[in-house]
N, C-alpha and C positions, 0 to 999 in steps of 0.2 A: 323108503323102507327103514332110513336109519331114525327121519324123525317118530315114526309109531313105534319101533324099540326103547327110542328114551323114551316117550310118554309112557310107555309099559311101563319100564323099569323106574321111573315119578311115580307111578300110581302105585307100584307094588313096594315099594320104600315108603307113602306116605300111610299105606295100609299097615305095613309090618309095626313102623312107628308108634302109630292106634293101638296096634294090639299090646304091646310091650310098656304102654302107659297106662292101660285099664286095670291092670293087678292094682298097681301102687297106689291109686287113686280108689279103688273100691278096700282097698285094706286101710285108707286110713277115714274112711266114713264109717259115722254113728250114727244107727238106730237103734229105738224104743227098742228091747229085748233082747239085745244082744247081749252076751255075754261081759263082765268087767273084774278087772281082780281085784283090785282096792277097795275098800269101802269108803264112800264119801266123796269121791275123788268126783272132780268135777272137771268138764268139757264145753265151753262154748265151741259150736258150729256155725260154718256161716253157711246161709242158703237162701239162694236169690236175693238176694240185699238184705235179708233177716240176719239176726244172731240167734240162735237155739243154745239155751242150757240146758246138759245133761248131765243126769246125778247117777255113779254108781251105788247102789241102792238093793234091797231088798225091795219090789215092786209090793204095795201091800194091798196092789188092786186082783192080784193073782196069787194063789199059795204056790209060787214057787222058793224052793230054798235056795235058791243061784244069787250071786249078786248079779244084776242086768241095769246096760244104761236106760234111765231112766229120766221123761223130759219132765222136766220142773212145773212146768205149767198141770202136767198129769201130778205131782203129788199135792199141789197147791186144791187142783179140785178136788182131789178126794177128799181131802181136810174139809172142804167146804161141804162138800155131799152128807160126811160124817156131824157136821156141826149143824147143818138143816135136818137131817134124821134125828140128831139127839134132841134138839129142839122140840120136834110133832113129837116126841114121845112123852117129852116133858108136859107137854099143854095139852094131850091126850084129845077126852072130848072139844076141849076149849081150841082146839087148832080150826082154823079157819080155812076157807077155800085157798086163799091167797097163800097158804104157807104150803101147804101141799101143792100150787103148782108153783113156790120155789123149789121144794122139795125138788117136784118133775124136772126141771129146769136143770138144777144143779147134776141131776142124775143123767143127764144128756150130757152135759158139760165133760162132767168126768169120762161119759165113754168115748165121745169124740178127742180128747188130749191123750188118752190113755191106751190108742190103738196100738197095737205090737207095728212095727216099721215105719215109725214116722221120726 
């Protein structure tokens, strides 16, 4: 009887434990759209053996007026997306198949790095 009382009372301590450690650990994770007060301010994350950098930011892939963390790889594509669009518009008739499916490409790029919670 006394030893299934301790194991209760181990399992109900290592449970409480859990719980009283998820706040502090979900308050200090960044994701894409969150909220940020500074502008510019910058955050590397680590995640599964990666580093993510994240930009407080106006996102310029959404009109929102908030500043929101924002992950680098998402403002790098949309420069890119921006710069392959300015391009086809530049060479008009003269753009070729090959430049419209970078165009397609780039515009994939952008929405995959640019998801809100990553």
């Amino acid at each position: 009887m006394k030893k299934k009382a301790l194991i209760a009372l181990a399992i109900s301590s290592l449970f409480a434990t859990a719980l009283t450690a998820l706040p502090a650990t979900a308050a200090t994770a960044i994701r894409s759209g969150q909220n940020c007060a500074k502008a510019d301010a910058v955050r590397n994350v680590k995640f599964k053996g990666e580093t993510y950098v994240y930009k407080c930011v106006k996102n310029p892939r959404y009109k929102a007026t908030r500043l929101t963390w924002t992950l680098e790889e998402c403002l790098t594509a949309i420069k890119d997306f921006n710069d392959a669009q300015a391009r086809i518009t530049a060479l008009g008739a003269a753009a070729t198949s090959t430049d419209t499916e970078l165009l397609g490409l780039a515009r994939q790029l952008r929405n995959m790095s640019c998801k809100a919670g990553i």
